[in-house]
mmCIF file of the N, C-alpha and C atoms, coordinates in Angstrom:
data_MODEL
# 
_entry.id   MODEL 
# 
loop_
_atom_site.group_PDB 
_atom_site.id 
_atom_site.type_symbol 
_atom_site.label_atom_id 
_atom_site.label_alt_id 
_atom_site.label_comp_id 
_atom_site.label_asym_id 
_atom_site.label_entity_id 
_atom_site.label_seq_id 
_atom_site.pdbx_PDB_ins_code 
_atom_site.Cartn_x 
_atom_site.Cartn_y 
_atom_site.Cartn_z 
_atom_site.occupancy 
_atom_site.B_iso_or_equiv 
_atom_site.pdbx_formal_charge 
_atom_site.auth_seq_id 
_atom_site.auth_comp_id 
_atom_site.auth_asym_id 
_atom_site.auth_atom_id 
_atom_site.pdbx_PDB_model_num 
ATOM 1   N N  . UNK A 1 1  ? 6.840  14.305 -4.272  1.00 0.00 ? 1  UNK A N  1 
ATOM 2   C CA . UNK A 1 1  ? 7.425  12.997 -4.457  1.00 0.00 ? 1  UNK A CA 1 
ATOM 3   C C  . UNK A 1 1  ? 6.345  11.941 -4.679  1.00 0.00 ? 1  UNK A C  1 
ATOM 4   N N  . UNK A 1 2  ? 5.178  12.384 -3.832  1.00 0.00 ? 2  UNK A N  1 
ATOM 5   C CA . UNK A 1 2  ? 4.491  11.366 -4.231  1.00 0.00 ? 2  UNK A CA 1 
ATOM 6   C C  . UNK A 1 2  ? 3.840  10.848 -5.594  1.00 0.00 ? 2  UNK A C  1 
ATOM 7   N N  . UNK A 1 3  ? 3.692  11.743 -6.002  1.00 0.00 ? 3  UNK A N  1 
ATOM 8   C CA . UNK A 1 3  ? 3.153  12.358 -7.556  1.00 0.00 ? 3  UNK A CA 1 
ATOM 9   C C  . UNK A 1 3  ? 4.067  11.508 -8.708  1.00 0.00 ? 3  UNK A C  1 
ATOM 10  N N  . UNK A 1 4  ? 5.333  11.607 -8.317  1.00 0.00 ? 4  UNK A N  1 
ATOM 11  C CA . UNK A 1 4  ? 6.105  10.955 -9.366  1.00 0.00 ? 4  UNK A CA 1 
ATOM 12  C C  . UNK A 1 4  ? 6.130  9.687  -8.897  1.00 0.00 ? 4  UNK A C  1 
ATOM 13  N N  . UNK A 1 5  ? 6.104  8.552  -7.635  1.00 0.00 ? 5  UNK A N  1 
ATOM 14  C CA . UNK A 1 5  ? 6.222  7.604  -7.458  1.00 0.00 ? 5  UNK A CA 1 
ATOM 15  C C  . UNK A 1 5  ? 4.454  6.947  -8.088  1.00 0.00 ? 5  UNK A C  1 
ATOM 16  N N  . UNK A 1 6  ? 3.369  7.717  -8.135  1.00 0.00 ? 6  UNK A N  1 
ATOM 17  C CA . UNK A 1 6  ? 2.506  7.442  -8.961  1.00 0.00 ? 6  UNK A CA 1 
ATOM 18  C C  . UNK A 1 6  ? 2.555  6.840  -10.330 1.00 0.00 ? 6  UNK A C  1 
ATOM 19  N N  . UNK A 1 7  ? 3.719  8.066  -10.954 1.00 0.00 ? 7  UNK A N  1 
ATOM 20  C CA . UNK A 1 7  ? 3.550  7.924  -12.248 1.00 0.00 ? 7  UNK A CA 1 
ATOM 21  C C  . UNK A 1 7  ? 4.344  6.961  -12.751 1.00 0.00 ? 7  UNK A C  1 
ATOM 22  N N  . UNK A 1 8  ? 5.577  7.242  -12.002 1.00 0.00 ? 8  UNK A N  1 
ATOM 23  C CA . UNK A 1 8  ? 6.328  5.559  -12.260 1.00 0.00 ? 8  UNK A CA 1 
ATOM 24  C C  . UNK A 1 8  ? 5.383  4.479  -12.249 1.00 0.00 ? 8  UNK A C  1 
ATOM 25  N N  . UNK A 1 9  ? 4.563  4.111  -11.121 1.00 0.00 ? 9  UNK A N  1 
ATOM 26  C CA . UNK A 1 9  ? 3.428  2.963  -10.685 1.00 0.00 ? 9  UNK A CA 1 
ATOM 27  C C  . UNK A 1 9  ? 2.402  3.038  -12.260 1.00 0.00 ? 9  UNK A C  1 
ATOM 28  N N  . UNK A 1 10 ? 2.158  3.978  -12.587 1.00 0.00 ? 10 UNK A N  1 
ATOM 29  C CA . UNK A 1 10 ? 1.291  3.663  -14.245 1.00 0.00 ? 10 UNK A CA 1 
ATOM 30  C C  . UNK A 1 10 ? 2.684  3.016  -15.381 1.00 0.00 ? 10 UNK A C  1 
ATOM 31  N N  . UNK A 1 11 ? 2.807  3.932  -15.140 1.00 0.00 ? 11 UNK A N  1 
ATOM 32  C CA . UNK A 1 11 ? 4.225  3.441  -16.483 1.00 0.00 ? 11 UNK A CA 1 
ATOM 33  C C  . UNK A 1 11 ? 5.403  2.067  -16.170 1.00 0.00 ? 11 UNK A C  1 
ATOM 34  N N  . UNK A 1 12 ? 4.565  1.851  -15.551 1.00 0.00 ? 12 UNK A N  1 
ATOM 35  C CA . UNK A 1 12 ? 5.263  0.148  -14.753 1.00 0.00 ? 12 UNK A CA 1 
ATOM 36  C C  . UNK A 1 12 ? 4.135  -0.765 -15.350 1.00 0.00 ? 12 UNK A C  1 
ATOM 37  N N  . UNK A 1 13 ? 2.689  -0.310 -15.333 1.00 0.00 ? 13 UNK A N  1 
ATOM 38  C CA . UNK A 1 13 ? 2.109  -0.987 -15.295 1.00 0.00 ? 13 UNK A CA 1 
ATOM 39  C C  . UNK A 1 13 ? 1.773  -1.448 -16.792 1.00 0.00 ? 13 UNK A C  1 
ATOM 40  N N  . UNK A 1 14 ? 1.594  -0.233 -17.564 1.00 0.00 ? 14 UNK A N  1 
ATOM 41  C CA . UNK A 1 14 ? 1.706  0.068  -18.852 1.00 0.00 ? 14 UNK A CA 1 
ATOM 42  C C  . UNK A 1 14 ? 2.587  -0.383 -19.508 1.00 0.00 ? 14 UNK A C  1 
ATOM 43  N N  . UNK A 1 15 ? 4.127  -0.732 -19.215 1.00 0.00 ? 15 UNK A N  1 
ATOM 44  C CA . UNK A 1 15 ? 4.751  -1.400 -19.764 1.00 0.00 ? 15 UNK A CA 1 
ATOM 45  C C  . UNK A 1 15 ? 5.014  -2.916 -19.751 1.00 0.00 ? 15 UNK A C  1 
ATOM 46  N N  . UNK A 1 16 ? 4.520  -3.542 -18.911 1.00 0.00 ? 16 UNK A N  1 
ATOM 47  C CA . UNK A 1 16 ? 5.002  -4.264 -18.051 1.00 0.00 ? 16 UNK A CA 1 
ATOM 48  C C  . UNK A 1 16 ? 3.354  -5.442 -17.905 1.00 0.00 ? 16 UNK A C  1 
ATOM 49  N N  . UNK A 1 17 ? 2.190  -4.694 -18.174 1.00 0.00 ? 17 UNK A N  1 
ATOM 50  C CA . UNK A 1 17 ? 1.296  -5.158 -17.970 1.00 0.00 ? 17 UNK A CA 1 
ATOM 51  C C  . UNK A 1 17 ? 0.902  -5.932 -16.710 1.00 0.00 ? 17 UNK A C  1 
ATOM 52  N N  . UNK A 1 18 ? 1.236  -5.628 -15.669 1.00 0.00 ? 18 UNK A N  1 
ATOM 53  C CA . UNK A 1 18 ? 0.620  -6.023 -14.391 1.00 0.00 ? 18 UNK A CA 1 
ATOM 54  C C  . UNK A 1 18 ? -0.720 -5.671 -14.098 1.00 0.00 ? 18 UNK A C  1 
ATOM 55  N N  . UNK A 1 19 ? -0.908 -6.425 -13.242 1.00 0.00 ? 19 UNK A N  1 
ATOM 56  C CA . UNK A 1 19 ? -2.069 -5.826 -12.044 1.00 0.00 ? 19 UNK A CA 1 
ATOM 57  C C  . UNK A 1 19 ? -1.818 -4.969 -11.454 1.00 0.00 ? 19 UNK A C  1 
ATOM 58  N N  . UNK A 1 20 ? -2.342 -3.751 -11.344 1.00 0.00 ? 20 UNK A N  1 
ATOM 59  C CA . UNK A 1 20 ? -2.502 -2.524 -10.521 1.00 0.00 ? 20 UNK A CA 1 
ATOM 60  C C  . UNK A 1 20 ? -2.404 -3.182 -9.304  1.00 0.00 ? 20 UNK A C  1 
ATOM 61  N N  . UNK A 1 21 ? -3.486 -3.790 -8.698  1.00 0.00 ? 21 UNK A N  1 
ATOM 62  C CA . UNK A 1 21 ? -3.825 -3.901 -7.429  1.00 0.00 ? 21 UNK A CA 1 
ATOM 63  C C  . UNK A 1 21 ? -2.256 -4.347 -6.499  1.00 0.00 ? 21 UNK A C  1 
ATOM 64  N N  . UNK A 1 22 ? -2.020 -5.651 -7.498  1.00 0.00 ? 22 UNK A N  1 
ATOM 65  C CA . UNK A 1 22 ? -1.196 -6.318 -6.871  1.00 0.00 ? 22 UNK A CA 1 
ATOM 66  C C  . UNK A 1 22 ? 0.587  -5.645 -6.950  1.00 0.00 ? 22 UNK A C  1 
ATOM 67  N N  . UNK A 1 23 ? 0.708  -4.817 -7.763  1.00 0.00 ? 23 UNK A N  1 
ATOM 68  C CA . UNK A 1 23 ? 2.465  -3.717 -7.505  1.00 0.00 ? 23 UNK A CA 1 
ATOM 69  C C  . UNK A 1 23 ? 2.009  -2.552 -6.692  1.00 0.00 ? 23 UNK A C  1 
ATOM 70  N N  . UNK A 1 24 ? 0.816  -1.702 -6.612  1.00 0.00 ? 24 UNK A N  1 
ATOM 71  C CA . UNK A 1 24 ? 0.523  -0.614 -6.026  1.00 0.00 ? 24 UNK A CA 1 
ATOM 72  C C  . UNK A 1 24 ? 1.050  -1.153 -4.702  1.00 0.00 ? 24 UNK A C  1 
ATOM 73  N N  . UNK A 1 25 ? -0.030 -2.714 -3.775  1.00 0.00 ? 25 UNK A N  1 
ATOM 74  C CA . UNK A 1 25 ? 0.769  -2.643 -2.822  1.00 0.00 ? 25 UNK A CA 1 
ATOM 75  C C  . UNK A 1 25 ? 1.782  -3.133 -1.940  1.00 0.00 ? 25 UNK A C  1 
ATOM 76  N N  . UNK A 1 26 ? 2.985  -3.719 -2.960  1.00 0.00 ? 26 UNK A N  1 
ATOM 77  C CA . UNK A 1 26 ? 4.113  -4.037 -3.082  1.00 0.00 ? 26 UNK A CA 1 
ATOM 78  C C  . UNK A 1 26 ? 4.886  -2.414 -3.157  1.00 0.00 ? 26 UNK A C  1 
ATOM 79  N N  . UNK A 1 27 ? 4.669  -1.466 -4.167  1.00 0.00 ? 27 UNK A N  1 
ATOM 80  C CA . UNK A 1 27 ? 5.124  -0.248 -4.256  1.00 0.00 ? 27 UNK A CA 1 
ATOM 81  C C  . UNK A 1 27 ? 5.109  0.343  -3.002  1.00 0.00 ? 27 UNK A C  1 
ATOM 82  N N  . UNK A 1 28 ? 3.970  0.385  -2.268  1.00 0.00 ? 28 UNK A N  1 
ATOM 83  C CA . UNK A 1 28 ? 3.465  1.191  -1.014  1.00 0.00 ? 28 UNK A CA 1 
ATOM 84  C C  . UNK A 1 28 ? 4.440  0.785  0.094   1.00 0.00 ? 28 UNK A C  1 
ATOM 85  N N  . UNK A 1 29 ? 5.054  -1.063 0.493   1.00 0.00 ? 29 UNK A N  1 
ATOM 86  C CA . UNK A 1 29 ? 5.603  -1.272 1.094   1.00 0.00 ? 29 UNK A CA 1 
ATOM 87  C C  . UNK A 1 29 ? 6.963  -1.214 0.937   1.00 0.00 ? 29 UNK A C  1 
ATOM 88  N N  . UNK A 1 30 ? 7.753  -0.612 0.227   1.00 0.00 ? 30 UNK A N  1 
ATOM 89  C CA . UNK A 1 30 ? 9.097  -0.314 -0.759  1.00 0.00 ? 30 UNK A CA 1 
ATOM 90  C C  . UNK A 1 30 ? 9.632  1.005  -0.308  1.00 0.00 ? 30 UNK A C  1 
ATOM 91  N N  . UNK A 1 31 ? 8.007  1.439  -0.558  1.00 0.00 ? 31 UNK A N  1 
ATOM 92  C CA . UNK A 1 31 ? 8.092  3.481  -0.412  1.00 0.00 ? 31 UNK A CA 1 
ATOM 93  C C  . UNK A 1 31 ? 8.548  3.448  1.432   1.00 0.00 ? 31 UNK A C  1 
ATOM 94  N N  . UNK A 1 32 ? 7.449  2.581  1.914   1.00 0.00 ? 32 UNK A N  1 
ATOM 95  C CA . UNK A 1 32 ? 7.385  2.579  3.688   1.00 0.00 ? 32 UNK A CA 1 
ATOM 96  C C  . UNK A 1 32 ? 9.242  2.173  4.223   1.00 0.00 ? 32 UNK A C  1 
ATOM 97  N N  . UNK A 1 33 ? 9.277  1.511  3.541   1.00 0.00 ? 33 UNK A N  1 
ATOM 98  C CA . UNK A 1 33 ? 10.417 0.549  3.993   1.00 0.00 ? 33 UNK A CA 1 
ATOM 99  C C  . UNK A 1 33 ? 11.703 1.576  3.914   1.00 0.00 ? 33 UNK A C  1 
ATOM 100 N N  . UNK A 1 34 ? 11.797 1.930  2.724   1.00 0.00 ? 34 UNK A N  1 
ATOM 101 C CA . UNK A 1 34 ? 13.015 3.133  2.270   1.00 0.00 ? 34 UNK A CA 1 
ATOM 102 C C  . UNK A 1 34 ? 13.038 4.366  3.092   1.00 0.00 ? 34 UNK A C  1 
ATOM 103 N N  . UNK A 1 35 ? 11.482 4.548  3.161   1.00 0.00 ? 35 UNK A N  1 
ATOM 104 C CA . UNK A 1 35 ? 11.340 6.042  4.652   1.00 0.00 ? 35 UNK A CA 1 
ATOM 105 C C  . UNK A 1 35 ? 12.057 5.775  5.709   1.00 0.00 ? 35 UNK A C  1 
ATOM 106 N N  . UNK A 1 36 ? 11.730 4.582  6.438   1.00 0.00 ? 36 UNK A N  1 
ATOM 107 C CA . UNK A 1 36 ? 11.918 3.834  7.557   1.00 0.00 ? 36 UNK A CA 1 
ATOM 108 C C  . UNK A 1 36 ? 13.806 4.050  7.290   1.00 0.00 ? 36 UNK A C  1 
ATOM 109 N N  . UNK A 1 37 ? 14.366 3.666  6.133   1.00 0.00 ? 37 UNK A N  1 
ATOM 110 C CA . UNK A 1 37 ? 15.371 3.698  5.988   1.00 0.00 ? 37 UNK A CA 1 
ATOM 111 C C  . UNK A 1 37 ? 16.390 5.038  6.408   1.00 0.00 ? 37 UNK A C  1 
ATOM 112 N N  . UNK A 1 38 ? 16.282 5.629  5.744   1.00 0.00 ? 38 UNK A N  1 
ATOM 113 C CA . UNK A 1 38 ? 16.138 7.296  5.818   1.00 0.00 ? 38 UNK A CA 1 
ATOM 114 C C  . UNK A 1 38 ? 15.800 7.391  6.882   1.00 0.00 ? 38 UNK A C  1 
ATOM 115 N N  . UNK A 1 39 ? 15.173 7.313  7.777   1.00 0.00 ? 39 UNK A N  1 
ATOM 116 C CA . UNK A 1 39 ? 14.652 8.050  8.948   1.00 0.00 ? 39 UNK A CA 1 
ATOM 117 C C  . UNK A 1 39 ? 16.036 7.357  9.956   1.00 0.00 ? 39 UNK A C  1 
ATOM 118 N N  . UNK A 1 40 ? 15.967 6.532  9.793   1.00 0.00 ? 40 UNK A N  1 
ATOM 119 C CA . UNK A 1 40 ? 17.051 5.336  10.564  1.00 0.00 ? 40 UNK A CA 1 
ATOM 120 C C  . UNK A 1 40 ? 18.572 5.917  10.507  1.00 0.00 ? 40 UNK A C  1 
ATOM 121 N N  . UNK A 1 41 ? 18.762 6.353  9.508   1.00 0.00 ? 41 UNK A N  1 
ATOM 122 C CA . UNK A 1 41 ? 19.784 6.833  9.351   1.00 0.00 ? 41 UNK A CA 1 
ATOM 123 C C  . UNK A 1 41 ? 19.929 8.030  9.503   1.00 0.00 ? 41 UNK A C  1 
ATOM 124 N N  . UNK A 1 42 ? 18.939 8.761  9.304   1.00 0.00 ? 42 UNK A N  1 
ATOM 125 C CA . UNK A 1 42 ? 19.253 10.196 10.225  1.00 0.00 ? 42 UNK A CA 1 
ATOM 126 C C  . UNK A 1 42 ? 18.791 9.864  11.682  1.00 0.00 ? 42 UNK A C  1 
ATOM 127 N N  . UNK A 1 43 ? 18.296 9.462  11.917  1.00 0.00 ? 43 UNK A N  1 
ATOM 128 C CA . UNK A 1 43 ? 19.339 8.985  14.004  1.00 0.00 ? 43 UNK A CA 1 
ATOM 129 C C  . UNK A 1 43 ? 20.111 8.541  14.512  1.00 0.00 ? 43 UNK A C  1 
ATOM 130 N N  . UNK A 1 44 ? 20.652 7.788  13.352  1.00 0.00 ? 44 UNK A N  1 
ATOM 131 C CA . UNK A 1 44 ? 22.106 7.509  14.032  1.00 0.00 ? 44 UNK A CA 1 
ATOM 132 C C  . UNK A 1 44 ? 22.739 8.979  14.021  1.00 0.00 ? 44 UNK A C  1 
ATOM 133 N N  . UNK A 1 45 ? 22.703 9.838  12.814  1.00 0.00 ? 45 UNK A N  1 
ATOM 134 C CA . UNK A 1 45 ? 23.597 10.813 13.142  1.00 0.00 ? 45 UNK A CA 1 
ATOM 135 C C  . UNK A 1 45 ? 23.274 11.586 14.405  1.00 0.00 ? 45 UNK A C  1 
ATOM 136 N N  . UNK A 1 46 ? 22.021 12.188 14.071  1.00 0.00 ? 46 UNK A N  1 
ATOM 137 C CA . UNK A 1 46 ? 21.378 12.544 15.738  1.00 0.00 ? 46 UNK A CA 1 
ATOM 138 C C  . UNK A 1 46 ? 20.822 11.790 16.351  1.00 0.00 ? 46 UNK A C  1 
ATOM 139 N N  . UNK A 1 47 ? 20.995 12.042 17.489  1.00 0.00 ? 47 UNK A N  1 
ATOM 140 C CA . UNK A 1 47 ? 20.014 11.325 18.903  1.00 0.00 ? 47 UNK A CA 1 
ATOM 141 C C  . UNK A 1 47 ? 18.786 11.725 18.786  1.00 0.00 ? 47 UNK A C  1 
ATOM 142 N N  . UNK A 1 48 ? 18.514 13.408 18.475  1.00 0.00 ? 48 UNK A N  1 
ATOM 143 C CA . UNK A 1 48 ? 17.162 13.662 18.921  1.00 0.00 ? 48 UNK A CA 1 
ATOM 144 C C  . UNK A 1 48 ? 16.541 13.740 17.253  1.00 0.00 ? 48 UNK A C  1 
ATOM 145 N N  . UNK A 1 49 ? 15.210 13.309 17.393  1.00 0.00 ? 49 UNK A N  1 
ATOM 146 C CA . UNK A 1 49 ? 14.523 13.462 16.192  1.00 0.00 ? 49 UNK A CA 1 
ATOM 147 C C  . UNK A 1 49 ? 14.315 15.176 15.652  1.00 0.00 ? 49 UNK A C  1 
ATOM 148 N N  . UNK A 1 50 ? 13.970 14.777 14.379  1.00 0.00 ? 50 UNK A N  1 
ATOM 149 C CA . UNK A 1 50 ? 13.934 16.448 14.017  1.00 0.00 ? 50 UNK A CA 1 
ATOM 150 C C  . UNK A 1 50 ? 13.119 16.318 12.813  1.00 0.00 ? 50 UNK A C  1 
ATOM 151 N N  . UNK A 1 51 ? 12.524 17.669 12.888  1.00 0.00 ? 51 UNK A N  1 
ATOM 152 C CA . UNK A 1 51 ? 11.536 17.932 11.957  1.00 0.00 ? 51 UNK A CA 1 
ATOM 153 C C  . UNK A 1 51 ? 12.470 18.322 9.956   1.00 0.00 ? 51 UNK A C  1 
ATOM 154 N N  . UNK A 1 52 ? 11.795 18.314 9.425   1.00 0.00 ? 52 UNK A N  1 
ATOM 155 C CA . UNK A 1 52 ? 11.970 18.714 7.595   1.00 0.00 ? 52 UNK A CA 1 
ATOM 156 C C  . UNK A 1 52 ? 12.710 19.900 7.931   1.00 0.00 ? 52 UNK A C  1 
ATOM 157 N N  . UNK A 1 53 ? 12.432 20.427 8.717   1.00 0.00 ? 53 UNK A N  1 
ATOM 158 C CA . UNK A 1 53 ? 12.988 22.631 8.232   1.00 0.00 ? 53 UNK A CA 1 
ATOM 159 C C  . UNK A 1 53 ? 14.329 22.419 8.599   1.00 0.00 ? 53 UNK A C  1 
ATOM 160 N N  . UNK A 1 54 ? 14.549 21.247 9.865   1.00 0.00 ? 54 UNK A N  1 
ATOM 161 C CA . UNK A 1 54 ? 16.032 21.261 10.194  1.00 0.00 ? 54 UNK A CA 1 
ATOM 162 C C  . UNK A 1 54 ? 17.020 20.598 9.744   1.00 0.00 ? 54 UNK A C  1 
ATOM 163 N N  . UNK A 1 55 ? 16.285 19.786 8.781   1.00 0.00 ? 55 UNK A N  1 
ATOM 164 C CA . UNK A 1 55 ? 17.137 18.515 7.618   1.00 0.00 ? 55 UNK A CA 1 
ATOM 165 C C  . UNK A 1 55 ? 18.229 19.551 6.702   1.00 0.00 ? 55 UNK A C  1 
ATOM 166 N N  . UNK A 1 56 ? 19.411 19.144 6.811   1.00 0.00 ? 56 UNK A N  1 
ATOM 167 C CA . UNK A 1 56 ? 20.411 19.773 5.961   1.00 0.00 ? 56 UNK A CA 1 
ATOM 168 C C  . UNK A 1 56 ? 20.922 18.772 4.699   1.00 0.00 ? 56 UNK A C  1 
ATOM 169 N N  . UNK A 1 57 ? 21.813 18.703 3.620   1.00 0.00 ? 57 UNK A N  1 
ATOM 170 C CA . UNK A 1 57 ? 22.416 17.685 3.026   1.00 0.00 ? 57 UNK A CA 1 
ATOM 171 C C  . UNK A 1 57 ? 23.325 18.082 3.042   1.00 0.00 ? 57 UNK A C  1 
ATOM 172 N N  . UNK A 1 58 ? 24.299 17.069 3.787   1.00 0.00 ? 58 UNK A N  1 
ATOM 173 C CA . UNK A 1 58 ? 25.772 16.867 3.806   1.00 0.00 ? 58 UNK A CA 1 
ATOM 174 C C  . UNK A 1 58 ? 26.237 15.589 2.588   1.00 0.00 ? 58 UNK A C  1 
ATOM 175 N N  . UNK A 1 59 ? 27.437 16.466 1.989   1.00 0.00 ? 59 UNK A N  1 
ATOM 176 C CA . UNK A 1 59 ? 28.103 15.625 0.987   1.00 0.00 ? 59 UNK A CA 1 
ATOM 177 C C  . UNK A 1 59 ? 29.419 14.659 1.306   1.00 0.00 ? 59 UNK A C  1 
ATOM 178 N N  . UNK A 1 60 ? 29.881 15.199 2.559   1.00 0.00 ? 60 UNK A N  1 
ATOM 179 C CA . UNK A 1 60 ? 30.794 14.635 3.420   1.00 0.00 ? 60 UNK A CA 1 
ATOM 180 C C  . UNK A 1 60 ? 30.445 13.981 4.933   1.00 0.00 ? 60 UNK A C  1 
ATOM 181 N N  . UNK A 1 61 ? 30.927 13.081 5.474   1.00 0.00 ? 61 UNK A N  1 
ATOM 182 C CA . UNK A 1 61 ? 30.490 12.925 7.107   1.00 0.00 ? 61 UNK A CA 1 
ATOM 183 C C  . UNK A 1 61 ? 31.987 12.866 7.429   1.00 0.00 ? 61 UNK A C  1 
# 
């Protein structure tokens, strides 16, 4: 995942002509924020934290 949120970050930049410096770390805090998101929301479903191997995807709740 990370790899492609890279390449988006060139081809943003490339199109778009920004500063690297200044979207990389705007991007970085987006990426943090959305984890944080995700993580948040898988505890509400569980109480106890859990590792990647035990992550399932449910299409229904």
């Amino acid at each position: 995942m990370g790899y492609q949120v890279f390449l988006r970050i060139i081809r943003c930049i490339k199109l778009n002509g920004l500063k690297f410096r200044m979207w990389f770390k705007y991007g970085l805090k987006a990426q943090k924020l959305l984890a944080q998101g995700i993580a948040l929301g898988m505890m509400a479903i569980s109480k106890t934290p859990c590792k990647g191997k035990s992550l399932m995807f449910c299409l229904e709740f």
